[in-house]
C-alpha positions in Angstrom: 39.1 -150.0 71.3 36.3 -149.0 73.4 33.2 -147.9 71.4 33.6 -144.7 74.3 36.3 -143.6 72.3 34.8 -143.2 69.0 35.0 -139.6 67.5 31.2 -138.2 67.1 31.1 -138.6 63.2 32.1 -142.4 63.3 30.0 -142.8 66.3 26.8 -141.7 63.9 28.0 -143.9 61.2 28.4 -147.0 63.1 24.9 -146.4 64.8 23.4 -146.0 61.6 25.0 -149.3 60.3 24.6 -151.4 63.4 20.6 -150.4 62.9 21.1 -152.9 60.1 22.2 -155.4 62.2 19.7 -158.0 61.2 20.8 -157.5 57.3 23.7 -157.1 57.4 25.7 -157.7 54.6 28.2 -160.5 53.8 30.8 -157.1 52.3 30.7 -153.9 53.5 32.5 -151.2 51.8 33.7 -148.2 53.9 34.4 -145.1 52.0 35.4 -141.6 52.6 38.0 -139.4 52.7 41.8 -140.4 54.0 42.6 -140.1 57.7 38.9 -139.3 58.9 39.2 -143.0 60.7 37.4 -145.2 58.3 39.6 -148.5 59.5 39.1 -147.1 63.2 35.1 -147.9 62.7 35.6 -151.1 60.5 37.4 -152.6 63.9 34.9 -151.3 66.0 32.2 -152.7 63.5 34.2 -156.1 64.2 34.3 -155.7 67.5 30.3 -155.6 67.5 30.2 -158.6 65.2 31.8 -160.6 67.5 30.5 -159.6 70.6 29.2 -162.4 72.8 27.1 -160.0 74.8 26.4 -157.0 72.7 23.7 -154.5 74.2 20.3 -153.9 72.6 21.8 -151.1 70.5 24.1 -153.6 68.6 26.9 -152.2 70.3 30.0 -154.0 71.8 30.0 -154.3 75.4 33.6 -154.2 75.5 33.8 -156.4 78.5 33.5 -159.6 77.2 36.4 -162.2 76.1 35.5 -161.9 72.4 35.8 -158.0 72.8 39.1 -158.2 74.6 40.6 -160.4 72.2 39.7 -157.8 69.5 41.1 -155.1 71.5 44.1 -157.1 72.1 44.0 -158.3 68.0 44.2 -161.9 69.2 40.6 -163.1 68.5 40.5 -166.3 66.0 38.0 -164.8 64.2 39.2 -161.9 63.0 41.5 -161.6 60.2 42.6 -157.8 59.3 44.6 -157.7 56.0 47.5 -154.7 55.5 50.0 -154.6 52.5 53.3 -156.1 54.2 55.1 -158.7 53.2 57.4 -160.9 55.6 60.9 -162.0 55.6 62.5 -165.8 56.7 61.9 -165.0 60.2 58.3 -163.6 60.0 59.0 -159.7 60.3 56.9 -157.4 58.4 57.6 -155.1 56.3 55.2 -152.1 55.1 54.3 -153.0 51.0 52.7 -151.2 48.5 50.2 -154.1 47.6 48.2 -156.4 48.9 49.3 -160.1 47.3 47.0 -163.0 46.1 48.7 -165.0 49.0 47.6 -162.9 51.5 43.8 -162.9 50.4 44.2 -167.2 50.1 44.9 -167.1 53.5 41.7 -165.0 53.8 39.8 -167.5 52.1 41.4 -171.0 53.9 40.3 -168.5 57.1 36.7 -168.3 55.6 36.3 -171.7 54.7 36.7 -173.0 58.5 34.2 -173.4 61.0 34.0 -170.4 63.4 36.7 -170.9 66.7 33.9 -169.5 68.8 31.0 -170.7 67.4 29.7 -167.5 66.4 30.8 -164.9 63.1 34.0 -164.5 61.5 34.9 -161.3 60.3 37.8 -159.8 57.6 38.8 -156.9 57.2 41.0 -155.3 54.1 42.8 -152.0 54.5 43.0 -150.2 52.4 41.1 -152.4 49.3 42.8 -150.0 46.8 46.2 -151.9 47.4 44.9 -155.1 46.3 46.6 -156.3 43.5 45.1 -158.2 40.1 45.7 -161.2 41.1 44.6 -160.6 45.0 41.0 -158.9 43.6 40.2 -161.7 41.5 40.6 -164.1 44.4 38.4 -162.3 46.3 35.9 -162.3 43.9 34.9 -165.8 43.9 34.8 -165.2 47.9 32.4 -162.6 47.3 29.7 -164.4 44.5 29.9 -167.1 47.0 29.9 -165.9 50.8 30.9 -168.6 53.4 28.0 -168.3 55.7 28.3 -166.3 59.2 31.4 -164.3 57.3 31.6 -160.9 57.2 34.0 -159.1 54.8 34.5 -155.7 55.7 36.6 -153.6 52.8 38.1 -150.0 53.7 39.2 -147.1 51.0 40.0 -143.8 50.1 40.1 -144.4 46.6 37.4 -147.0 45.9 37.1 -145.6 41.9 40.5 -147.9 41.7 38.5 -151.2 43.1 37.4 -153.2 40.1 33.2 -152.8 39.9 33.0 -156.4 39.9 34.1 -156.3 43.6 32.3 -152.9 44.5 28.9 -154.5 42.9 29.3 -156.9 45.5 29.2 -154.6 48.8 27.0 -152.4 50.4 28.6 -149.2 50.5 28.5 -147.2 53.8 30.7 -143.5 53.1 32.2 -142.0 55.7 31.2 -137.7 56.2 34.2 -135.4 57.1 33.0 -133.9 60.0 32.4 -130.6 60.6 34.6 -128.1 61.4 33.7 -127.1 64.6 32.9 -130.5 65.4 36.4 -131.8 64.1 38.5 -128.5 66.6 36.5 -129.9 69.4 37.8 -133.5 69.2 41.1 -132.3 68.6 41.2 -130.2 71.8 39.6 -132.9 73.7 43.0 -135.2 72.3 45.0 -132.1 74.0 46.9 -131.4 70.5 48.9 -127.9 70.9 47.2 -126.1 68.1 44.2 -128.1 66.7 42.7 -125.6 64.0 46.7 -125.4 62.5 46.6 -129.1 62.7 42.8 -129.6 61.3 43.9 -127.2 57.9 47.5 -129.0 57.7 45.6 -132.3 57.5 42.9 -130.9 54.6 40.2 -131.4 57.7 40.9 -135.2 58.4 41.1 -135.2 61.9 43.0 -137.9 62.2 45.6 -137.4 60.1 45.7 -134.1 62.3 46.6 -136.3 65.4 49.3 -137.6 63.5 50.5 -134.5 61.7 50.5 -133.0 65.3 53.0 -135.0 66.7 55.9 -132.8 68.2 58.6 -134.4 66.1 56.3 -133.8 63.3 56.0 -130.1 63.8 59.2 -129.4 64.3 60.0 -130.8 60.8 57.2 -128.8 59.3 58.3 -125.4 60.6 62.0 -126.3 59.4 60.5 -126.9 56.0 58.1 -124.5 55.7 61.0 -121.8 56.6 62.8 -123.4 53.9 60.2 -123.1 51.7 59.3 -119.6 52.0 63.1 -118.5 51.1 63.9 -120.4 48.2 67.0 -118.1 47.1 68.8 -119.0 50.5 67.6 -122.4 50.6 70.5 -125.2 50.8 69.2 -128.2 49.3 72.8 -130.2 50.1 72.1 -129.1 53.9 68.2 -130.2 54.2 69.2 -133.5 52.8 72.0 -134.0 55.4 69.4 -132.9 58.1 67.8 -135.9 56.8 70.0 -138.5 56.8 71.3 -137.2 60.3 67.7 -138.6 61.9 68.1 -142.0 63.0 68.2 -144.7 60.2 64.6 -145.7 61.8 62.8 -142.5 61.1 64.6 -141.6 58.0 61.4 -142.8 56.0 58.8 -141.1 58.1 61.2 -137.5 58.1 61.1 -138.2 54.2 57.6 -138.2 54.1 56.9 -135.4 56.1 59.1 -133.3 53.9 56.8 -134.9 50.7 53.9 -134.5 52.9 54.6 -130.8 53.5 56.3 -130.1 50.1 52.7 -131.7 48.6 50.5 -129.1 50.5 52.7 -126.2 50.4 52.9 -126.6 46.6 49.0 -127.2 46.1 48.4 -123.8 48.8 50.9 -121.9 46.2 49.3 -123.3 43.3 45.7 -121.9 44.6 47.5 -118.6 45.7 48.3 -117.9 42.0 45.0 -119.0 40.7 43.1 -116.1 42.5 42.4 -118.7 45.6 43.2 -119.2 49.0 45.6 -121.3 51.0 44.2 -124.5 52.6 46.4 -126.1 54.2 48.8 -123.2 55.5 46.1 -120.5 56.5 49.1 -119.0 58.7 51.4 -118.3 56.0 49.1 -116.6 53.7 51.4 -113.4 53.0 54.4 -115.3 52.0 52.5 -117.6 49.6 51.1 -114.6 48.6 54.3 -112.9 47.9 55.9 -116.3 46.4 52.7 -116.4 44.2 54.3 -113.3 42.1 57.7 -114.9 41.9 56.7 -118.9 40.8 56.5 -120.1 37.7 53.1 -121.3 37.3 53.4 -124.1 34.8 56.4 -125.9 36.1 54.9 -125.3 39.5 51.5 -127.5 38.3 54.1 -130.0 37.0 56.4 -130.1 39.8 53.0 -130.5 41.7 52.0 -133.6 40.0 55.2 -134.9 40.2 55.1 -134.9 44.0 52.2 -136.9 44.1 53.5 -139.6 41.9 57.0 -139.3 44.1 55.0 -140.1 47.6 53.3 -143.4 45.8 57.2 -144.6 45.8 58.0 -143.8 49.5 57.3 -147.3 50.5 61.1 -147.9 49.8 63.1 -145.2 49.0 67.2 -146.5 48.7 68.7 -143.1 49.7 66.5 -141.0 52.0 68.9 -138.1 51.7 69.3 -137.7 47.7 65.1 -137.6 47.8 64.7 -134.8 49.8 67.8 -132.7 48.0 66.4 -133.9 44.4 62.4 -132.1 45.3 64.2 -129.4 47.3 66.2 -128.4 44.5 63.5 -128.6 41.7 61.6 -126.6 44.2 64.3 -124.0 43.7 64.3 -123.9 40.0 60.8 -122.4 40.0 61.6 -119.2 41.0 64.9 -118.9 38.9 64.7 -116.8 36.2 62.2 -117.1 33.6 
């Protein structure tokens, strides 16, 4: 986690912050949109924090223990909170909530004197999973700051964070960066087709990286070829293409499908309102020519339906039955009307 490796528009918004240095606040708040790197600069924000030997600029020098530890994520001073929840043996497990027990851990971690004599630094990602009980916890952690403690709070979706917590932070947003700007760091991260990528991902670049994974790729032009013939499409036969990827990836195939179902459906939806496609420039005639054939209302519905169907992805029971369920509502809006 070498500040080197900071894409240009985080490397701006950590210089700007790290200005501050000398009032810096006990909560930061880190805004902007999802998969633009927010938690990316929280860490590196850290990783200045605890520097031992940080250079005029603020910055992390990257070279000393502290910084190695942080790049390692061993340091005793850092704390980074995730929604999982463990087993018996200490496994995680990817949650949909951040729980009250894992912010009274936070706070037993703030309340003790500093393993290195210097800060101590949280951070929550993403604050929007916290749940009731975990935000007012953090509350009283907030009105009353432990000193040298730094909270640093990441989200895409802070309008969900109660105001009593956001009242409490400074709030530093995150820009989406530019377009050109965004191709250019995608081409320097060698992905095969970075401006495909960049529109897939709605401009976060990224989620781009992710999105342009090989594996990945080939599941969205298996879908997207599916998607653009809905009278052939087999429903039965994408869902057994499912459940034939290894049980371990059966939840991240699953939300690819969702993922790509989600922006073909939104790029269809602003086809037959007179727009444009956004997220599947390339495929512009056939969304045009689906356009004619859709029906519009169900298609806003079915639309909305998606997004409240990837919210449950955390733990799907049956992979398989998902993706033939969406696929084959899918299919009903261009039956007859």
């Amino acid at each position: 986690m070498h500040w080197e490796a900071l894409p240009p528009w985080l490397d701006t918004a950590a210089t700007g912050m790290l200005a501050q240095a000398e009032r810096w606040p006990h909560a930061l708040l880190v805004t902007g949109t999802q998969g633009i790197g927010k938690r990316l600069l929280a860490l590196h924000l850290a990783q200045a924090l605890l520097c031992e030997t940080p250079a005029a600029d603020r910055r992390a020098c990257g070279r000393c223990a502290a910084c190695n530890w942080v790049e390692r994520g061993t340091h005793p001073d850092l704390r980074v909170i995730v929604p999982v929840t463990y087993d018996d043996e200490g496994n995680a497990t990817p949650a949909d909530v951040i729980s009250v027990d894992a912010i009274r851990d936070l706070i037993a971690f703030a309340l003790l004197s500093s393993h290195r004599g210097g800060a101590k630094v949280a951070v929550i990602a993403p604050a929007e999973a916290l749940n009731a009980a975990a935000a007012n916890a953090l509350l009283k952690t907030l009105e009353e700051p432990p000193p040298r403690t730094s909270l640093i709070l990441v989200s895409s979706q802070p309008g969900r964070l109660p105001a009593t917590i956001t009242s409490r932070c400074r709030r530093l947003a995150v820009p989406v960066p530019d377009h050109a700007q965004a191709v250019g760091w995608l081409a320097a991260q060698r992905l095969a087709h970075p401006e495909r990528a960049l529109a897939l991902a709605g401009g976060a670049p990224l989620r781009a990286v992710a999105l342009g994974a090989e594996a990945g790729e080939r599941t969205r032009d298996w879908l997207l070829d599916l998607l653009s013939r809905p009278e052939r499409m087999s429903p039965v036969a994408a869902g057994a293409r499912v459940e034939a990827t290894p049980k371990d990836e059966r939840k991240g195939m699953l939300a690819d499908v969702v993922y790509g179902l989600l922006t073909w459906t939104a790029d269809l939806a602003a086809v037959v309102s007179g727009g444009a496609p956004r997220f599947h420039t390339e495929r512009g005639e056939t969304l045009a020519e689906l356009s004619r054939r859709v029906a519009r209302v169900p298609l806003f519905r079915y639309h909305r339906a998606l997004l409240r169907q990837r919210a449950l992805l955390s733990h799907p029971l049956q992979p398989r039955l998902v993706a033939e369920a969406m696929l084959f509502e899918y299919r009903m809006l261009f039956g007859k009307r």
